[in-house]
C-alpha positions, 0 to 999 in steps of 0.5 A, a space after each residue: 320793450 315798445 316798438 321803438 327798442 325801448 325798455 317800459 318806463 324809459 320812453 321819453 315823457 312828453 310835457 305840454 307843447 310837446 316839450 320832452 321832458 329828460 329821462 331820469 336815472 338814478 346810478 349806485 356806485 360800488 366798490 371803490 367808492 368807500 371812504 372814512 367818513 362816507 354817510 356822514 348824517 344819513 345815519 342819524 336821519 335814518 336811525 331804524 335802518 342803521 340799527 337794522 343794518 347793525 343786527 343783520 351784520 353784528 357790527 355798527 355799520 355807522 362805526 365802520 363806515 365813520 370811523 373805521 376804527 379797524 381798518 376794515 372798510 377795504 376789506 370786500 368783506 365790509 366794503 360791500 355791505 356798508 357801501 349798500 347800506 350807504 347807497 341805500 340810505 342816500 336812496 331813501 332820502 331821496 325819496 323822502 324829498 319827492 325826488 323820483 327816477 325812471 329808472 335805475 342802474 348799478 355798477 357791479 355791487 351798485 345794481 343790488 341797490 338799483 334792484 332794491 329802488 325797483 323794489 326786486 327786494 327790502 331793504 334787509 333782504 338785500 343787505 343780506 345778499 351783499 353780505 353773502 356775495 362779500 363773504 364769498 368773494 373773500 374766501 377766493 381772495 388772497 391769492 395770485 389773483 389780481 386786477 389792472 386798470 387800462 388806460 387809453 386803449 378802446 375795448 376792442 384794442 385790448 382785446 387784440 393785444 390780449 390774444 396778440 401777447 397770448 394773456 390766455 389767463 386774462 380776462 377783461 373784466 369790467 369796461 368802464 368807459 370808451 378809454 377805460 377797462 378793467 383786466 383780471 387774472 394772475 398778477 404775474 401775467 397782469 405784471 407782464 403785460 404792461 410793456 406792451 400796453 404802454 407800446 400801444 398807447 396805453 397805461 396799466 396800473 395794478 388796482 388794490 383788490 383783493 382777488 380777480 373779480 368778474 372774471 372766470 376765477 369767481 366760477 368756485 363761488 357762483 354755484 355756491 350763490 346761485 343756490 342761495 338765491 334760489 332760496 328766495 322770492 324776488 319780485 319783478 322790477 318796477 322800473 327798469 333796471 339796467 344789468 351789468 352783464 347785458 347792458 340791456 333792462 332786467 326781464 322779471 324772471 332773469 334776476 338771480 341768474 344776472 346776479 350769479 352770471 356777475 360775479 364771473 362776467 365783464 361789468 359793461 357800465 360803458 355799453 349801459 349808459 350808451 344804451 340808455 344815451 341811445 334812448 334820448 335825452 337823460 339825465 344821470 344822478 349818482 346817488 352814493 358817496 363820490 362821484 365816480 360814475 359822475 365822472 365815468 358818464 362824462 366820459 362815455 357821453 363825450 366819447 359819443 359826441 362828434 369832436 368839437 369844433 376847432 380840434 385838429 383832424 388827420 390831414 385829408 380830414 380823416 379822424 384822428 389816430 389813437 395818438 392823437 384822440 389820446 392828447 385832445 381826451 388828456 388836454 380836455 380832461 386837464 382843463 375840466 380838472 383845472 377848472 374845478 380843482 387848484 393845487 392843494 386840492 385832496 384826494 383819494 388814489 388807488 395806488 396809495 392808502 389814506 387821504 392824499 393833497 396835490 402840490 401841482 395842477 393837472 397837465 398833460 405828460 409824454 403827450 397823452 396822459 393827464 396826471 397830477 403830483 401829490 405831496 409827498 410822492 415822487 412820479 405822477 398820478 394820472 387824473 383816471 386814478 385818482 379822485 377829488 374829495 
C-alpha cells in the first residue's frame, strides 16, 4: 500500500497536463451468469484452450457451454468450470486486442479468473481448482440448505432483523449492492423469514441453488480444499486483486487461505467496488457472459452518490426514509430499464428455468418495487431478478 491507502498499481496514473487518467479494472462475473450459448465464437478463436479444457474436464466444454444437450450447465458441478473457461477465454482475448487493466476482481468463482489475470496461476492449474471447488461444493449440496435474495433492505437492517427474528441458522451470505443481499441457511428458516422482510420494506425471493454457499455450512468442505491447495505453488499477484472475503487487495502470501476462507464467509462485492470508488475515478469492464456486475456497480456507484437534483427530501431537509429511498431507487431503476428495454424484450429470471419474454414495461408496484410481467406467468417479476439477454 502507498502512503495514501492504496493498493500498488491502483494509484491514479497521471498523463500530460496533469490529466488523470481513470483506473482501469477488469471484473469476472460467477455463478448465475451461465447461459446456453454463452461463449459463442470464443471457442474457435481459441481452439487449443478449448481442447485443453475439454481433457482436463473429460467432457466438451464447447458442447456443454453451446448447447447444453444434458441439461448440465446449472448443476455447480459444470457450472463453475465452463464459467471459467468462458471468463478466461473473454480474458484472452482481451488481451490479444491490446486491452490492459489495473487491476482485477471476481465475485465469488469470478476471482479465480481475476487471480489468473494476475497470473497467481495458468490457465489449466486454475481450471483444475474450479474443478475441484465445484465437486466439493456439490457433495454438500442437495440437502435443506438453501439461499434468498433480499431486496431493499441495507445490510446492517438485515442484520437487525436477522438476530430481532432470532434466524440463529442464518447467515448473510453474499452483499451485492447498497439494496441487495444474499442470505443462506436452512430453507425452512429462510421460508420463514419472508413475512418479516417484507414487514420492514423489503422483499425475499428464494434463489435456485443447490446448497448454502458462503456460509458456515460449507465448513465439511473447506478443510478438504485448503489441503489441496497446500499441494500447490501459486505465484504472488502482478497487480492487485481485490478478495472477496476482505474487500481489500491480495497480500502475496494470502491466496489459498482467501480461497478456503470463501467458501464459509460473506462475498462482499459492494464494500469491493466501494473501495476501489474510494481510490478515484475507475472505470469498471465486465469481462464474461452478461452483465451482471454491469448492473450491480451501477448500483453501488449510485448508492454513493448525493441524491440528485429535484428528488424530494423528508420535511426539514432531513434524508429520506427507507420507504422513501426504496420509490426514487425503483422509480430510476424503472426509467433506466424503459430507456433500454421495450416490451417483448427477452430475458433470463432466477425463478423460472429457460428463456423467458416481457408482455409489459418496467413499473413501480406497491410503492417501492421495480417489476416487469413476463409472458406466459401470472404476478410480476422484479427488475433485480431478472436480466436482459
Amino acid at each position: 500500500m502507498d502512503r495514501a491507502g492504496r493498493a500498488p498499481g491502483l494509484a491514479r496514473r497521471q498523463g500530460q497536463c496533469t490529466t488523470e487518467v481513470p483506473m482501469k479494472v477488469f471484473i469476472f462475473p460467477g455463478q448465475g451468469s451461465q447461459q446456453r450459448g454463452m461463449g459463442g465464437q470464443l471457442f474457435d478463436e481459441f481452439p487449443q484452450l478449448t481442447e485443453a479444457a475439454s481433457d482436463i474436464l473429460g467432457y466438451s466444454i464447447k458442447a456443454l457451454c453451446l448447447d447444453d444437450p444434458d441439461g448440465l450447465l446449472d448443476q455447480t458441478r459444470y457450472t463453475q468450470p465452463a464459467i471459467y473457461v468462458v471468463n478466461a477465454l473473454a480474458y484472452f482475448q482481451r488481451l490479444r486486442d491490446g486491452a490492459q487493466a489495473d487491476g482485477f476482481a471476481g465475485h465469488s468463482l469470478g476471482e479465480f479468473n481475476a487471480l489468473l489475470a494476475a497470473q497467481c496461476f495458468d490457465f489449466a492449474e486454475g481450471l483444475r481448482l474450479v474443478q475441484r471447488r465445484a465437486e466439493l461444493m456439490s457433495q454438500v449440496s442437495g440437502g435443506e440448505g438453501g439461499m434468498a435474495a433480499i431486496m431493499n433492505l441495507r445490510r446492517h437492517a438485515l442484520v437487525e432483523l436477522l438476530q430481532a427474528q432470532q434466524a440463529d441458522g442464518v447467515d448473510l451470505a453474499i452483499h451485492n449492492a447498497p439494496l441487495q443481499s444474499v442470505i443462506a441457511g436452512p430453507k425452512a428458516e429462510l421460508a420463514r423469514l419472508e413475512s418479516a422482510v417484507e414487514a420492514a420494506g423489503g422483499m425475499l425471493y428464494s434463489l435456485n441453488t443447490s446448497g448454502a454457499f458462503h456460509s458456515r455450512y460449507m465448513q465439511p468442505i473447506a478443510d478438504v480444499f485448503r489441503a489441496y491447495l497446500q499441494g500447490l505453488e501459486l505465484a504472488p499477484p502482478n497487480k492487485p486483486v481485490i478478495a472477496n472475503v476482505s474487500a481489500q487487495p491480495y497480500s502475496q502470501e494470502a491466496i489459498a487461505d482467501n480461497l478456503v476462507r470463501q467458501l464459509t464467509h460473506p462475498v462482499q462485492w459492494c464494500e469491493s467496488i466501494q473501495y476501489l470508488l474510494a481510490l478515484g475515478e475507475v472505470q469498471f469492464e465486465e469481462v464474461g457472459h452478461g452483465e451482471v456486475l454491469t448492473k450491480l456497480v451501477e448500483k453501488i456507484r449510485a448508492g454513493s452518490r448525493p441524491p440528485a437534483p429535484g428528488v424530494a427530501v423528508s420535511p426539514g431537509g432531513a434524508a429520506p426514509g427507507p420507504r422513501e429511498a426504496a420509490l426514487h431507487s425503483a422509480i430510476e431503476q424503472v426509467a433506466q430499464w424503459n430507456a433500454r428495454h421495450p416490451a417483448g424484450t427477452r430475458v433470463r429470471s432466477l425463478r423460472v428455468d429457460g428463456d423467458q419474454l416481457t408482455r409489459s414495461t418496467a413499473l413501480v408496484l406497491l410503492g417501492h418495487r421495480a417489476a416487469v410481467h413476463l409472458q406466459g406467468h401470472n404476478g410480476y417479476f422484479a427488475l433485480d431478478e431478472i436480466q436482459a439477454l
